[in-house]
C-alpha positions as CSV (number, residue, x, y, z in Angstrom):
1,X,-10.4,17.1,35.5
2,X,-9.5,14.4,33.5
3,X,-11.5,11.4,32.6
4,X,-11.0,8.3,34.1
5,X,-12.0,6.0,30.7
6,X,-9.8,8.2,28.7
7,X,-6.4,8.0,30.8
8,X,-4.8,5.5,28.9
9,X,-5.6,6.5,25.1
10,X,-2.9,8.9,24.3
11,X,-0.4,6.8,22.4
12,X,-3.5,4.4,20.7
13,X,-5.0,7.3,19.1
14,X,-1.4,8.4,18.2
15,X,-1.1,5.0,15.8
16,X,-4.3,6.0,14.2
17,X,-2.6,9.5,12.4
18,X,-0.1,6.8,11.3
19,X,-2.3,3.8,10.2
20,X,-5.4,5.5,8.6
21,X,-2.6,7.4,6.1
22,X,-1.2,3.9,5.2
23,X,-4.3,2.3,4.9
24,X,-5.2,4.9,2.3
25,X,-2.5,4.5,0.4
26,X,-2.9,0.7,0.1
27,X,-6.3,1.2,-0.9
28,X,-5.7,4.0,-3.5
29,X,-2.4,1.4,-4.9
30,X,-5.5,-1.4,-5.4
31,X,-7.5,1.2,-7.1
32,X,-5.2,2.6,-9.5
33,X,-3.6,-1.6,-10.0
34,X,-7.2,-2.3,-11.0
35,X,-7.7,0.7,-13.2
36,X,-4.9,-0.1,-15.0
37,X,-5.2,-3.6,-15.7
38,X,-9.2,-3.2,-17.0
39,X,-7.8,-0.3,-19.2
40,X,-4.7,-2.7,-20.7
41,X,-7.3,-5.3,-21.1
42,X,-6.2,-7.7,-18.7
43,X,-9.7,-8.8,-17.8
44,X,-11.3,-9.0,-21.4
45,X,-11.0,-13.2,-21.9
46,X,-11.0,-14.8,-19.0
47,X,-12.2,-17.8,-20.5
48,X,-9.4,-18.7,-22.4
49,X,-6.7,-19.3,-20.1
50,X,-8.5,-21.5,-18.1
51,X,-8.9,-24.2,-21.4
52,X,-5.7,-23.7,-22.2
53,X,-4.8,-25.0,-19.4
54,X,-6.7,-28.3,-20.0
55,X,-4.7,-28.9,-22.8
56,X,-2.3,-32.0,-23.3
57,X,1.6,-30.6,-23.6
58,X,3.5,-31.9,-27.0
59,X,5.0,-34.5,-27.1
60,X,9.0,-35.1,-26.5
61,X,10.6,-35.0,-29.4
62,X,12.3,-38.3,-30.3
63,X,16.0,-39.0,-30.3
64,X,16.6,-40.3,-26.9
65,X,16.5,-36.5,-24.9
66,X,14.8,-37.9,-22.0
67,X,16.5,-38.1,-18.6
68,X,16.1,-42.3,-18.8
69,X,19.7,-43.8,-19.7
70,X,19.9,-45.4,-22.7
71,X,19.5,-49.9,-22.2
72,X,22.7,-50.4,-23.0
73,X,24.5,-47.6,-20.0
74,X,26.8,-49.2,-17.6
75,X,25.5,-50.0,-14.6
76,X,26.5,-48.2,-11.7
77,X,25.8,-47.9,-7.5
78,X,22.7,-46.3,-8.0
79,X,20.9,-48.8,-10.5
80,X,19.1,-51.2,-8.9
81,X,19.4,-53.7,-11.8
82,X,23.3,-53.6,-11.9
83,X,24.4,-57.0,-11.9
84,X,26.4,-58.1,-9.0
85,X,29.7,-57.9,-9.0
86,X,31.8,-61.4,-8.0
């Protein structure tokens, strides 16, 4: 006699021999990421980075290598301080 509570549960329990493999796997990939960055040393200074950060960039070498056109550049349709043209 089969159980009334139970009739439906056939293909749910099927996903489980599916997912519980996977879900292994993606744990034991974590694992084994983990090991191998705390044996390269990845997680020795984690101190550093974070000032470095805080750091001002150098600055832009001089010679007229920004993207600003130079005073004297022609105007054109997209400067607003082109002269007008009558």
């Amino acid at each position: 006699m089969a159980r009334p509570h139970l009739r439906g549960a056939g293909p749910a329990v099927s996903v489980l021999f599916l997912v519980v493999p996977v879900a292994l796997l993606v744990v034991f990939a974590a694992v084994a990421a983990f090991l191998w960055a705390a044996r390269r040393g990845q997680f020795d200074d984690l101190t550093t980075p974070a000032i470095r950060a805080l750091h001002d960039d150098a600055p832009p070498p001089a010679g007229g290598t920004g993207s600003a056109p130079p005073p004297d550049a022609a105007p054109g349709p997209g400067n607003p301080r082109a002269p007008d043209a009558r």
